[in-house]
Biopython code that builds the backbone (N, CA, C, O; Angstrom):
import numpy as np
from Bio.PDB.StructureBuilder import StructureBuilder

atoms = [
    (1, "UNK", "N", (-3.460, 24.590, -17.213)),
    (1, "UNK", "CA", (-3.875, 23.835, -18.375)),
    (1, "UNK", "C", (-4.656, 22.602, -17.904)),
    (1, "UNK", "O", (-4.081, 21.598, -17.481)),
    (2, "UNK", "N", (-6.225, 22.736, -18.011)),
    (2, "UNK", "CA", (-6.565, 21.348, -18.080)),
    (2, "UNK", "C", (-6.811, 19.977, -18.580)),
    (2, "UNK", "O", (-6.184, 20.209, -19.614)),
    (3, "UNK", "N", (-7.084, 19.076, -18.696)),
    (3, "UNK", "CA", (-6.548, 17.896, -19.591)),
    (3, "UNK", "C", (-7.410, 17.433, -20.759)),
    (3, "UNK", "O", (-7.123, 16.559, -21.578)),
    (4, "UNK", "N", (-8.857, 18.398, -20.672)),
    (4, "UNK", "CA", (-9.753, 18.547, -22.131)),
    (4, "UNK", "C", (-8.625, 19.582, -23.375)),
    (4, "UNK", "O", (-8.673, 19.573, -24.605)),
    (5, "UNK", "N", (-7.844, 20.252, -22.598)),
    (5, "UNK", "CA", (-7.182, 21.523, -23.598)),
    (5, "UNK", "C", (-5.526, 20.115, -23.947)),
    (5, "UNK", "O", (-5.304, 19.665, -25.071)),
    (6, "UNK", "N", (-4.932, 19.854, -23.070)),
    (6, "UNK", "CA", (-4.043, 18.600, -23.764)),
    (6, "UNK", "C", (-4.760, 17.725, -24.548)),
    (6, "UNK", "O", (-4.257, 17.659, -25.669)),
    (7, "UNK", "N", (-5.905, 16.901, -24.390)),
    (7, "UNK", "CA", (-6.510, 16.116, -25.402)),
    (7, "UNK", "C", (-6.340, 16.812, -26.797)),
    (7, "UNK", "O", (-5.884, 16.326, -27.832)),
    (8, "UNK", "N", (-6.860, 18.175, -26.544)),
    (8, "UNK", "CA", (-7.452, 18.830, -27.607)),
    (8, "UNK", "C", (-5.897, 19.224, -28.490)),
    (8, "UNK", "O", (-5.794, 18.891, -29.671)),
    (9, "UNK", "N", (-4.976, 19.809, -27.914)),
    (9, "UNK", "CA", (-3.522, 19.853, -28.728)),
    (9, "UNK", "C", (-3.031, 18.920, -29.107)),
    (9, "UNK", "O", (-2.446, 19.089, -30.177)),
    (10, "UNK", "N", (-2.957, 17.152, -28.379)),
    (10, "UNK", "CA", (-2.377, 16.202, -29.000)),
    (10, "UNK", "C", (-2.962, 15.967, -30.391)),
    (10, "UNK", "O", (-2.298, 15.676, -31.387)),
    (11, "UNK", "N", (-4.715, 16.180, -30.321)),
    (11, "UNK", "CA", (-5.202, 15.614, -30.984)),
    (11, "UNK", "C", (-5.012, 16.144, -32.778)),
    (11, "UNK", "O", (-4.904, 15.634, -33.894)),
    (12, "UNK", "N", (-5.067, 17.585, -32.079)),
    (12, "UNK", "CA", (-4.772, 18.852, -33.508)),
    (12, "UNK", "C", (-3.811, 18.535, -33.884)),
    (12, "UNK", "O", (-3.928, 18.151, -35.047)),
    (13, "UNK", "N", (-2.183, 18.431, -33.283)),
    (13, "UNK", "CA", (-0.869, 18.177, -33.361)),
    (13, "UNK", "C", (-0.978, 16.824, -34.388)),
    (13, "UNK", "O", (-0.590, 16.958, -35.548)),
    (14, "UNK", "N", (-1.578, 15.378, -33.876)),
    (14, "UNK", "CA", (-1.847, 14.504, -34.590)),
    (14, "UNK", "C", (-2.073, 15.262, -36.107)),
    (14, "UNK", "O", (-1.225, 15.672, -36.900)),
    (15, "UNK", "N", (-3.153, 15.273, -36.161)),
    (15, "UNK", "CA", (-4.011, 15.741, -37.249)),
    (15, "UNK", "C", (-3.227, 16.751, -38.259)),
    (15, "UNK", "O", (-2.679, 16.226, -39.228)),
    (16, "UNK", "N", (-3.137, 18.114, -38.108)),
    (16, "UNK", "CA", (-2.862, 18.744, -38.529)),
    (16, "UNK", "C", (-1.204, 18.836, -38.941)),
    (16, "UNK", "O", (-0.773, 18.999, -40.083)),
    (17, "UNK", "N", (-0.586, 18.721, -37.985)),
    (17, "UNK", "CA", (1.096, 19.129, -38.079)),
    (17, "UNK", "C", (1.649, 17.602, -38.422)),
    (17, "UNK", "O", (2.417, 17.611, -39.385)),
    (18, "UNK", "N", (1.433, 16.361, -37.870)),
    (18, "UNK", "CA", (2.014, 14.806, -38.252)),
    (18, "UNK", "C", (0.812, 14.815, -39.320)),
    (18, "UNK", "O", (1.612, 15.061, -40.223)),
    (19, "UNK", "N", (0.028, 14.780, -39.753)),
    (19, "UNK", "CA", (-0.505, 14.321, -40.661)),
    (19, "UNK", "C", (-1.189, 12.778, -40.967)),
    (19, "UNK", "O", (-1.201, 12.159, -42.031)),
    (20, "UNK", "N", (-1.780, 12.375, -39.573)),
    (20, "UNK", "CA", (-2.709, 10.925, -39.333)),
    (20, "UNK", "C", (-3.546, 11.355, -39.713)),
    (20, "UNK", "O", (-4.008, 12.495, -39.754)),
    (21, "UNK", "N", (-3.994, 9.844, -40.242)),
    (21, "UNK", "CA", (-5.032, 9.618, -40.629)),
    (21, "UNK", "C", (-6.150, 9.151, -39.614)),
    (21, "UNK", "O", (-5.604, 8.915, -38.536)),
    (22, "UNK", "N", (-7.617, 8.912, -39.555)),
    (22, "UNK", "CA", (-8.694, 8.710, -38.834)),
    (22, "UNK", "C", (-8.436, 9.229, -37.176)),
    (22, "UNK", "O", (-8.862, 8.367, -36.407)),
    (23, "UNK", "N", (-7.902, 10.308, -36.530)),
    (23, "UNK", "CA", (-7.457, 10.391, -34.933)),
    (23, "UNK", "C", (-9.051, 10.869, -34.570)),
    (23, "UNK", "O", (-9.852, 11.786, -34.755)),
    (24, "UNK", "N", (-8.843, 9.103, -33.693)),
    (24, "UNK", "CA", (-10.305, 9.526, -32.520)),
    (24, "UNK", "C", (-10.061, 8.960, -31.833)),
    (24, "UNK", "O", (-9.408, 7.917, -31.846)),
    (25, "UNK", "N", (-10.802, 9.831, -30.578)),
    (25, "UNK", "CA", (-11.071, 9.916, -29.280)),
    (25, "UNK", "C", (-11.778, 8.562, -28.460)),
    (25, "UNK", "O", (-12.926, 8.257, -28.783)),
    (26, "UNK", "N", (-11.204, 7.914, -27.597)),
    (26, "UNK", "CA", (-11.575, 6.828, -27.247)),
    (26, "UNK", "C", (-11.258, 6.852, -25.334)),
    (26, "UNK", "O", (-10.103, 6.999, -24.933)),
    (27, "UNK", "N", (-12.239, 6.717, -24.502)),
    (27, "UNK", "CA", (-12.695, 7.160, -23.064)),
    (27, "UNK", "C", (-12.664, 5.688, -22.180)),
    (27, "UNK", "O", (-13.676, 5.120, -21.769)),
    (28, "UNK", "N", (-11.301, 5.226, -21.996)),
    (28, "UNK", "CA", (-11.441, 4.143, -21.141)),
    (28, "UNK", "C", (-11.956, 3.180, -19.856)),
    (28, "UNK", "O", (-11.150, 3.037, -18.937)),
    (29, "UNK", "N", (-12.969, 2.666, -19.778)),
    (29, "UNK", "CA", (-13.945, 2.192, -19.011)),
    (29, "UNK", "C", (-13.138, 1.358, -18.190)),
    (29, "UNK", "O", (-14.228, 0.820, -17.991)),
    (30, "UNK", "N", (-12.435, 0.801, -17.609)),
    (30, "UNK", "CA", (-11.644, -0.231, -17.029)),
    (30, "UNK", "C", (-10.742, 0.511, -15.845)),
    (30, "UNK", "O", (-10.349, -0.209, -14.927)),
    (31, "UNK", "N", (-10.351, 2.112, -15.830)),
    (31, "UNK", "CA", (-9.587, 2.647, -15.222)),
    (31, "UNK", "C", (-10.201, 3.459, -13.934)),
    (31, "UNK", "O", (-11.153, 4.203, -13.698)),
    (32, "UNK", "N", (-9.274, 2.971, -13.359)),
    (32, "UNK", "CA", (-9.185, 3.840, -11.571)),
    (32, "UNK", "C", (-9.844, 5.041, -11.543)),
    (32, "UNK", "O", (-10.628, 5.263, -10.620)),
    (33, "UNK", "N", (-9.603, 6.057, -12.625)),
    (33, "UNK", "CA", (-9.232, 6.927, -12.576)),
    (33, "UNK", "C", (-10.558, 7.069, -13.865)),
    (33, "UNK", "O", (-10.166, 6.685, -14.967)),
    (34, "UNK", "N", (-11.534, 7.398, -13.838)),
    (34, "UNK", "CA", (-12.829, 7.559, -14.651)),
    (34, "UNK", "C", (-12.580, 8.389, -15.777)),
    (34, "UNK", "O", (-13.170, 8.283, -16.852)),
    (35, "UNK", "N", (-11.508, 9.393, -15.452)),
    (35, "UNK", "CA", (-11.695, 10.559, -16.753)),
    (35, "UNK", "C", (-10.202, 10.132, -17.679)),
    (35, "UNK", "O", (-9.315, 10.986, -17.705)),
    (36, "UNK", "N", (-10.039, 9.170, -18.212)),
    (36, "UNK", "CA", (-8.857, 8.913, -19.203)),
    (36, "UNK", "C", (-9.228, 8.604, -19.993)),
    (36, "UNK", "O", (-9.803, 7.515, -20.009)),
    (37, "UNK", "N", (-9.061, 9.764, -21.661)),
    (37, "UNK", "CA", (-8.903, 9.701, -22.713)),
    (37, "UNK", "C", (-7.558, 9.358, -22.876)),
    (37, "UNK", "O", (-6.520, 9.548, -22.241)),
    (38, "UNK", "N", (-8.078, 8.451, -24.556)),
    (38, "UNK", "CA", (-6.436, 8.260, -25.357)),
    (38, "UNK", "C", (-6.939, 8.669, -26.661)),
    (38, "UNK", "O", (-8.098, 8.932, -26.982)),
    (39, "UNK", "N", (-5.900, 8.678, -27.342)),
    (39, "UNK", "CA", (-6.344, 8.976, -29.063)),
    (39, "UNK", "C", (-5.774, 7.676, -30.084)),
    (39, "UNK", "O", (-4.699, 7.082, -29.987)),
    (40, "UNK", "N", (-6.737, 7.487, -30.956)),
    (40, "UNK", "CA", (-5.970, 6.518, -31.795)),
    (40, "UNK", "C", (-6.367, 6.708, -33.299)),
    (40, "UNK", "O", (-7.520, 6.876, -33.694)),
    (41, "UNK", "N", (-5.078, 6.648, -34.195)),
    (41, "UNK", "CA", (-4.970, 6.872, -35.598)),
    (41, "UNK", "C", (-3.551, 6.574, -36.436)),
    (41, "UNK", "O", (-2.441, 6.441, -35.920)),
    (42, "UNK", "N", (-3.829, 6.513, -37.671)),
    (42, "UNK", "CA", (-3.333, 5.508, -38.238)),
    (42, "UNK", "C", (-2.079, 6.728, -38.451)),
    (42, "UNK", "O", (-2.714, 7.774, -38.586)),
    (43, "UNK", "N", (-0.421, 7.084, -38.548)),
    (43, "UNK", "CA", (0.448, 8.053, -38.998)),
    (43, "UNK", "C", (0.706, 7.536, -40.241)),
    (43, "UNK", "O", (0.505, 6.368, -40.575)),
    (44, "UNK", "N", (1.336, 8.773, -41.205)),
    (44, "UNK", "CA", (1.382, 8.762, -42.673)),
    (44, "UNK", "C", (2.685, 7.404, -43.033)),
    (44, "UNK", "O", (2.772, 6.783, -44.092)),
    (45, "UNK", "N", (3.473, 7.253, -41.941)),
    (45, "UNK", "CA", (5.114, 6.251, -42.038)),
    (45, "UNK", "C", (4.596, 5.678, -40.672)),
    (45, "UNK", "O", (3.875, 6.026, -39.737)),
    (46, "UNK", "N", (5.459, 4.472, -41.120)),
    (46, "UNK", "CA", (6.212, 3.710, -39.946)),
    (46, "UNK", "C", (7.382, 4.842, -38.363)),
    (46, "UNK", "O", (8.341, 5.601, -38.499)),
    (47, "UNK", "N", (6.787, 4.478, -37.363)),
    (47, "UNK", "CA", (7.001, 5.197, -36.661)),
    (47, "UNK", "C", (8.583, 4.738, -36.073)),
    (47, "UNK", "O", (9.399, 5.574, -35.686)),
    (48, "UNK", "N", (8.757, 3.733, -36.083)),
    (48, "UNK", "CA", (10.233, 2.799, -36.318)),
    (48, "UNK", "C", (10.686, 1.790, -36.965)),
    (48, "UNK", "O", (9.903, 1.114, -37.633)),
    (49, "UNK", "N", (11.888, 1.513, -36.912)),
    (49, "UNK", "CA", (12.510, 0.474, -37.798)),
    (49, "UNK", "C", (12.306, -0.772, -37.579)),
    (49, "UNK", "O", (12.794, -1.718, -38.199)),
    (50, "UNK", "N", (11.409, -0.802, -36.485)),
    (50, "UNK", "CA", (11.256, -2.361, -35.950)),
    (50, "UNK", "C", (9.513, -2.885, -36.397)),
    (50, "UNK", "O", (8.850, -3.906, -36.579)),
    (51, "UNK", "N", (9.410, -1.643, -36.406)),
    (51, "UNK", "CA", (7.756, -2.267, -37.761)),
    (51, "UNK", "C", (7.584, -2.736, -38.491)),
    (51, "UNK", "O", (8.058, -2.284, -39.533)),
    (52, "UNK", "N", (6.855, -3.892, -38.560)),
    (52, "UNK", "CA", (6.758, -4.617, -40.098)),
    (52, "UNK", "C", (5.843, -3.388, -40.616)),
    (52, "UNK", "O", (6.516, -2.490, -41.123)),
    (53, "UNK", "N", (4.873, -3.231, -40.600)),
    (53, "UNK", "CA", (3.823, -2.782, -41.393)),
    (53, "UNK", "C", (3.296, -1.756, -40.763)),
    (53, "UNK", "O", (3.587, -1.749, -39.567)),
    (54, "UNK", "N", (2.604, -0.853, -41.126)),
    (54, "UNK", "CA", (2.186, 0.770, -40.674)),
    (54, "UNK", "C", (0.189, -0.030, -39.962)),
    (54, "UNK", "O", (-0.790, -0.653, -40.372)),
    (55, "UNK", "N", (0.669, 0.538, -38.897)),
    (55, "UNK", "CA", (-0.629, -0.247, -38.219)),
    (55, "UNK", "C", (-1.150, 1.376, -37.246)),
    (55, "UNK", "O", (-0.427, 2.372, -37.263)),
    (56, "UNK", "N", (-2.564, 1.325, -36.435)),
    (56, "UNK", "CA", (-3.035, 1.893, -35.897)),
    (56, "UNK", "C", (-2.062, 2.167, -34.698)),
    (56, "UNK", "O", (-1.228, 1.321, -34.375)),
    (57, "UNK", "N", (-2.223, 3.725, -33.848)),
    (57, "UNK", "CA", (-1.052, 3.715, -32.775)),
    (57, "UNK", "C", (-1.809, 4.693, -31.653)),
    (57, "UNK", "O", (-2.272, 5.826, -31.783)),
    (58, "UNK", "N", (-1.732, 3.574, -30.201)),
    (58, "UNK", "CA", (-2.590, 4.018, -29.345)),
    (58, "UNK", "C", (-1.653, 5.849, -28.444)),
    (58, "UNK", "O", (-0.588, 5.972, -27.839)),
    (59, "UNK", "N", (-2.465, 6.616, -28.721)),
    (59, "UNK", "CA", (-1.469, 7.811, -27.834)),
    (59, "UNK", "C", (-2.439, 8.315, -26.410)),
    (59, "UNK", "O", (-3.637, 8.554, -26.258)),
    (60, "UNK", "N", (-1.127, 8.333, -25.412)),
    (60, "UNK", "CA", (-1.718, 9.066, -24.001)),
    (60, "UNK", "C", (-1.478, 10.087, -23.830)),
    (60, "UNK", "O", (-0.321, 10.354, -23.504)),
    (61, "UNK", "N", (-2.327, 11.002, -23.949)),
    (61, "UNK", "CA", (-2.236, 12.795, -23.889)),
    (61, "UNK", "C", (-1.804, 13.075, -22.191)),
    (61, "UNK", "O", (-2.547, 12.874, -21.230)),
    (62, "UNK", "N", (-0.794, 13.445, -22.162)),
    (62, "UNK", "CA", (0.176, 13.693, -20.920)),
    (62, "UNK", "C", (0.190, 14.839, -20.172)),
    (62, "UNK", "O", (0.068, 14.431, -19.017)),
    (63, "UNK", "N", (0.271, 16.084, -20.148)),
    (63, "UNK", "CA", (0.717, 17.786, -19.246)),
    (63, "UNK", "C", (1.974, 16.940, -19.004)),
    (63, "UNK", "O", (2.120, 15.729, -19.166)),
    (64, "UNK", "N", (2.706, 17.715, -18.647)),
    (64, "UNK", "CA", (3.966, 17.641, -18.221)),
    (64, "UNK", "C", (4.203, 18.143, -16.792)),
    (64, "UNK", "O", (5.272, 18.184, -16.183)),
    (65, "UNK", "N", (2.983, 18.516, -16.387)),
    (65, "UNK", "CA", (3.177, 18.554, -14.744)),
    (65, "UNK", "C", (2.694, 17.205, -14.587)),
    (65, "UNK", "O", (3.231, 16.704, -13.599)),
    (66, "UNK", "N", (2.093, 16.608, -15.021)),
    (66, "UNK", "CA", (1.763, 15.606, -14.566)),
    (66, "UNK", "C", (2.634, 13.706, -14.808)),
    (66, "UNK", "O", (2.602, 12.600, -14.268)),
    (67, "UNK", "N", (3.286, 14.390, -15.943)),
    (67, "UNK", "CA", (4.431, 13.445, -15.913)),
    (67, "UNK", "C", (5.513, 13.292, -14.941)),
    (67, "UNK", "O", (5.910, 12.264, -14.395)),
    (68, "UNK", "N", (6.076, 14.967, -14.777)),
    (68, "UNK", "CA", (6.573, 15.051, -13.500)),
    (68, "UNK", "C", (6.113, 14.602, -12.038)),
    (68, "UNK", "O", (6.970, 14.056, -11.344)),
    (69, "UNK", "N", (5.184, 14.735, -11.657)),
    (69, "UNK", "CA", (4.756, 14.914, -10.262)),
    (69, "UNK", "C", (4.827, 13.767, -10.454)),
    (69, "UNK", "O", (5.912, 13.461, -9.959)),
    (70, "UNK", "N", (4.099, 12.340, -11.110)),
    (70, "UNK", "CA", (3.998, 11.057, -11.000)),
    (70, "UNK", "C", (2.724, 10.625, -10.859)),
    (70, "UNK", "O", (2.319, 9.616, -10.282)),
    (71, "UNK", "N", (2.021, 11.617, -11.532)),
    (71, "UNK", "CA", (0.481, 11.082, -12.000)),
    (71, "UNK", "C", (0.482, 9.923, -13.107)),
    (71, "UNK", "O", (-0.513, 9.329, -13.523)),
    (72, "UNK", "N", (1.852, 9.727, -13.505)),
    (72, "UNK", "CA", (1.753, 8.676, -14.534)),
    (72, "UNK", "C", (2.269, 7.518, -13.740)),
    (72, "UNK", "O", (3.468, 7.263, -13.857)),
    (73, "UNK", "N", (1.545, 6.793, -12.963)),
    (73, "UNK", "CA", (2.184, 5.275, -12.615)),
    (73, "UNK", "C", (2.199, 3.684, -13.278)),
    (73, "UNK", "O", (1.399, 3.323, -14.142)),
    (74, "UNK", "N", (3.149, 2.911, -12.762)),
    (74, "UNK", "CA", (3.132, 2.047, -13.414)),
    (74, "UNK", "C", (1.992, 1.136, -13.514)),
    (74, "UNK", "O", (1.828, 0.434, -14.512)),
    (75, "UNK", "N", (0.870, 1.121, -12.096)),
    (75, "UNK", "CA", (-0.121, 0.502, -11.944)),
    (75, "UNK", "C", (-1.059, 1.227, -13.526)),
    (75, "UNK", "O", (-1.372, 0.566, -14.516)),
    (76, "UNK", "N", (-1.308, 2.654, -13.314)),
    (76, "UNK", "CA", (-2.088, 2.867, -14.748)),
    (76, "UNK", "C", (-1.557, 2.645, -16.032)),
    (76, "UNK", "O", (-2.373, 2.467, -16.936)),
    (77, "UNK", "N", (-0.495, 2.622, -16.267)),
    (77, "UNK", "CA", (0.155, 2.180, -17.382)),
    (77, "UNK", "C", (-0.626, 0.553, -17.985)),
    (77, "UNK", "O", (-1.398, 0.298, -18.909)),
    (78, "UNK", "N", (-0.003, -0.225, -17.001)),
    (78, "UNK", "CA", (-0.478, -1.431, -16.892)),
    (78, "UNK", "C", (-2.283, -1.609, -17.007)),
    (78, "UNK", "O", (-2.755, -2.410, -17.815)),
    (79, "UNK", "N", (-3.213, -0.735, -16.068)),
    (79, "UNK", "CA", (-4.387, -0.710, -17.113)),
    (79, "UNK", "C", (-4.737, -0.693, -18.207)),
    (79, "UNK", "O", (-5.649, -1.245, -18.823)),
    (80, "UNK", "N", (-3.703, 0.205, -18.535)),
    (80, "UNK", "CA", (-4.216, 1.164, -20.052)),
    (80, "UNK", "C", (-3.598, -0.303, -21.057)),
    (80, "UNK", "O", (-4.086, -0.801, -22.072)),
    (81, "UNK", "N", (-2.916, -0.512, -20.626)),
    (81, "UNK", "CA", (-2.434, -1.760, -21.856)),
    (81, "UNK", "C", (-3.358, -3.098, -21.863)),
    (81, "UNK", "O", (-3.636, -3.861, -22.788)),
    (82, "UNK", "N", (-3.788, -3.105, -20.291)),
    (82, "UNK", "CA", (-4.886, -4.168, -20.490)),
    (82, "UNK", "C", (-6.270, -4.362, -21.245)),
    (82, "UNK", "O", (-6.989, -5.227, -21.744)),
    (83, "UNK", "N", (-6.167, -2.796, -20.972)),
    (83, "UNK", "CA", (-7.700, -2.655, -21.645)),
    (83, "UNK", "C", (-7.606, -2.158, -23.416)),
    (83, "UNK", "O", (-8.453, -2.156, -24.310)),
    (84, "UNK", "N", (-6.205, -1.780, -23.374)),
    (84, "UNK", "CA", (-6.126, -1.282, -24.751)),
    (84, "UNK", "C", (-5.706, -2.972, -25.720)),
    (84, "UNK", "O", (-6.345, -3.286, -26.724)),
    (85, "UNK", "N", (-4.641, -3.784, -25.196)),
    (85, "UNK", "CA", (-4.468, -5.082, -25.787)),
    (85, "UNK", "C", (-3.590, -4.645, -26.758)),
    (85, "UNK", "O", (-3.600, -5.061, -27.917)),
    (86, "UNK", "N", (-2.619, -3.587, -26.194)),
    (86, "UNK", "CA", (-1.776, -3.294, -27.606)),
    (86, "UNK", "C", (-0.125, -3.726, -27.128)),
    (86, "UNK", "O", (0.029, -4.518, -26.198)),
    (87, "UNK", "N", (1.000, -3.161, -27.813)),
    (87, "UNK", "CA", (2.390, -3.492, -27.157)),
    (87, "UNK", "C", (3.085, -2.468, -27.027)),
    (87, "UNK", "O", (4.260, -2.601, -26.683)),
    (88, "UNK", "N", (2.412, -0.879, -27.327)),
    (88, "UNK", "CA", (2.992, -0.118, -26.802)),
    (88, "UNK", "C", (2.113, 0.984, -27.118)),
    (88, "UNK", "O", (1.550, 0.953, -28.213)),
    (89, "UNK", "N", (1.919, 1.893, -26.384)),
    (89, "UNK", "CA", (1.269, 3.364, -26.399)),
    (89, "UNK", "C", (2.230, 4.518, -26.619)),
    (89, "UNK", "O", (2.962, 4.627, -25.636)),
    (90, "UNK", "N", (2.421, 5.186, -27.317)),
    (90, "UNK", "CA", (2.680, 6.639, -27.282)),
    (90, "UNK", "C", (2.153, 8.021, -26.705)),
    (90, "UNK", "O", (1.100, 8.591, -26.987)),
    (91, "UNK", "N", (3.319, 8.481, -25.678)),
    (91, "UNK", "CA", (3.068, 9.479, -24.193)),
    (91, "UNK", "C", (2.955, 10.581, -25.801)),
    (91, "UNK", "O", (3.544, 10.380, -26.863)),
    (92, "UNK", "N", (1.916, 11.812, -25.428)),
    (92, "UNK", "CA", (2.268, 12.688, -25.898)),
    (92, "UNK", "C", (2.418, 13.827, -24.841)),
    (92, "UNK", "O", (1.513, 14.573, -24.469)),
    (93, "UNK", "N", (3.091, 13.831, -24.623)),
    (93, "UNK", "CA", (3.617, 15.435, -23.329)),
    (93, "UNK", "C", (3.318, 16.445, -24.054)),
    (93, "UNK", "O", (3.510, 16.506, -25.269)),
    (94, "UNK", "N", (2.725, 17.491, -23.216)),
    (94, "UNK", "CA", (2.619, 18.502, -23.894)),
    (94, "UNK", "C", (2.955, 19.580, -22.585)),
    (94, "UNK", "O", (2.552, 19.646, -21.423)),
    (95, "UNK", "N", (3.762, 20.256, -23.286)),
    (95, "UNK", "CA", (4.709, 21.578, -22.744)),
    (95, "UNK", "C", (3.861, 23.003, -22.521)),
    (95, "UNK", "O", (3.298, 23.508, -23.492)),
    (96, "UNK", "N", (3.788, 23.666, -21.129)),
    (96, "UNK", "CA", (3.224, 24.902, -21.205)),
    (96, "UNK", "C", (3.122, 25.539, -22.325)),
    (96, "UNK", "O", (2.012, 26.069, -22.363)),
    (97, "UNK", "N", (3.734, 25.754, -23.267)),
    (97, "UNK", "CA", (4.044, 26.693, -24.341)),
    (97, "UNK", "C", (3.283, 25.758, -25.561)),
    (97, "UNK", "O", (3.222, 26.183, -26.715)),
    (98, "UNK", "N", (2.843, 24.737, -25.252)),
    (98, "UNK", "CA", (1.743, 24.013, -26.458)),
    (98, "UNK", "C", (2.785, 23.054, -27.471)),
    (98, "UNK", "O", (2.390, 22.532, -28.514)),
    (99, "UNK", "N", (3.874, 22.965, -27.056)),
    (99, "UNK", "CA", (4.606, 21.583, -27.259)),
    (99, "UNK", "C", (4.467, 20.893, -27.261)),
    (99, "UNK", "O", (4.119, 20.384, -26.195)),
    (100, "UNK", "N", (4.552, 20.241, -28.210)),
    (100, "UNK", "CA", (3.724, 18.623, -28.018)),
    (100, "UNK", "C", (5.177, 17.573, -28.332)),
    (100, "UNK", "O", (5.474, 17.643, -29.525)),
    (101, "UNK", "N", (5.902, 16.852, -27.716)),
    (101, "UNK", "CA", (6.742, 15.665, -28.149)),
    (101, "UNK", "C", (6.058, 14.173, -27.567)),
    (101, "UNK", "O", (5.264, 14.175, -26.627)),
    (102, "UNK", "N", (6.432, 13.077, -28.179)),
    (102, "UNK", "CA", (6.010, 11.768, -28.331)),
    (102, "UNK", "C", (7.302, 10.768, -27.768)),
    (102, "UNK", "O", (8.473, 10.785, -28.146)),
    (103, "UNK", "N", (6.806, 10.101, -26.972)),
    (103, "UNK", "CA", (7.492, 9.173, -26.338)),
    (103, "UNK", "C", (7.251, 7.670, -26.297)),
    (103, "UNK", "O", (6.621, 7.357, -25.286)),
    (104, "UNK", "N", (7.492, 6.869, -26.914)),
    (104, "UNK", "CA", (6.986, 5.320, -26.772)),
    (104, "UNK", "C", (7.364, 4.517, -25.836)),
    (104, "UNK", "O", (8.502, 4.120, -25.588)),
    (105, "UNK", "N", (5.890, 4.167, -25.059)),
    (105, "UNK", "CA", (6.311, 3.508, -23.698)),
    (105, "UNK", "C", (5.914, 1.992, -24.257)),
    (105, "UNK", "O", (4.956, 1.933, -25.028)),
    (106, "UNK", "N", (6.417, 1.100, -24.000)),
    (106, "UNK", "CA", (6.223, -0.648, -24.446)),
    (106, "UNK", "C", (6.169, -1.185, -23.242)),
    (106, "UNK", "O", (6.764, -0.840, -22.221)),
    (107, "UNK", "N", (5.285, -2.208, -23.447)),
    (107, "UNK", "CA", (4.741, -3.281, -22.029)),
    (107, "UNK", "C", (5.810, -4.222, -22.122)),
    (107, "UNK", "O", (6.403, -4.674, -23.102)),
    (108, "UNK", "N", (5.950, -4.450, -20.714)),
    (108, "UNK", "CA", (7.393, -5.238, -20.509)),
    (108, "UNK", "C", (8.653, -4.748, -21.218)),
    (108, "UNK", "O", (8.704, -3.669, -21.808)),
    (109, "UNK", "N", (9.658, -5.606, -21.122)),
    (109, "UNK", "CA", (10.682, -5.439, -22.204)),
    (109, "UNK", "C", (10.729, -4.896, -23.219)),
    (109, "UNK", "O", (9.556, -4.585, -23.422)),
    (110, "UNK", "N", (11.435, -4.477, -24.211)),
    (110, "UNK", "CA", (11.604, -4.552, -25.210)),
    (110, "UNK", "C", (12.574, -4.171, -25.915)),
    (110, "UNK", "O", (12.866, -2.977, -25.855)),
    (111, "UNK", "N", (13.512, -5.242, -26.960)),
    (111, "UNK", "CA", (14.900, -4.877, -27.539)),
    (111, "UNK", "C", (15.373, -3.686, -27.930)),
    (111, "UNK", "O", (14.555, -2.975, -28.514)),
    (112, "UNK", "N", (16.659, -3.180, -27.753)),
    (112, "UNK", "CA", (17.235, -1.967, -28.310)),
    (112, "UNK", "C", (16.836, -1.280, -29.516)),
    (112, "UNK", "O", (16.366, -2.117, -30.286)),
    (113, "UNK", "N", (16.826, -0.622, -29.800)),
    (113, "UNK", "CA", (16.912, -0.524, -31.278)),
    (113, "UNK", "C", (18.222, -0.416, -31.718)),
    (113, "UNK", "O", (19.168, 0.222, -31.255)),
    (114, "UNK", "N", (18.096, -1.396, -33.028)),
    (114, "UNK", "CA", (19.326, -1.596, -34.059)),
    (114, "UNK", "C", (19.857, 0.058, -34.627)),
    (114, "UNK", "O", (19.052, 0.955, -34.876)),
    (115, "UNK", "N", (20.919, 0.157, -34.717)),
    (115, "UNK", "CA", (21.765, 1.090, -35.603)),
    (115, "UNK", "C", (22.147, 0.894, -36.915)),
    (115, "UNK", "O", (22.831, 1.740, -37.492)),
]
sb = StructureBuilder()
sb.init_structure("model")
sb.init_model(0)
sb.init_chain("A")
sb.init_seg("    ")
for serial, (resi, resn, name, xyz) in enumerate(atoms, 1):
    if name == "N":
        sb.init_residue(resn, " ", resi, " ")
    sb.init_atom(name, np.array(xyz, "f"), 0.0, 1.0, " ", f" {name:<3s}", serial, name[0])
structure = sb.get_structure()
């Protein structure tokens, strides 16, 4: 699986099955690593309880070999937030079998969530 065909499932998955609004494609200029797409669009709800308000939400289209192996480091993480200026991105992994689950990674810290 190469990482134009993950772009392309997060992006459908977005779209079609969650039901966001505006998901586009945005090609980060600032990174090590020349070929990193993210996607960004607005979801139909609040994605947690700690949201004031339903705002735009940056996502990193993942493989899951590549989460594993440790193509995801903390040094690029830390790009991607610099250049993105946001407080947290959403991993979308996507599973041989065209699985797609969502993971929210946050810069620095950040409190528990309440029960």
């Amino acid at each position: 699986m190469n990482n134009s065909l993950v772009f392309e499932l997060v992006t459908s998955n977005l779209t079609h099955q969650q039901l966001w609004d505006a998901v586009k494609a945005h090609k980060l200029s600032n990174s090590v690593n020349s070929d990193i797409w993210v996607v960004n669009g607005c979801p139909p709800h609040k994605l947690s309880n700690d949201d004031v308000e339903l705002t735009n939400e940056w996502i990193l289209p993942v493989e899951l070999q590549q989460y594993d192996r440790g193509s995801l480091t903390l040094e690029l993480a830390d790009q991607i937030f610099a250049e993105l200026r946001c407080r947290r991105i959403i991993l979308g992994i996507v599973n041989d079998d065209g699985t797609v689950v969502y993971y929210f990674m946050y810069k620095g810290l950040h409190k528990p969530k309440k029960n």
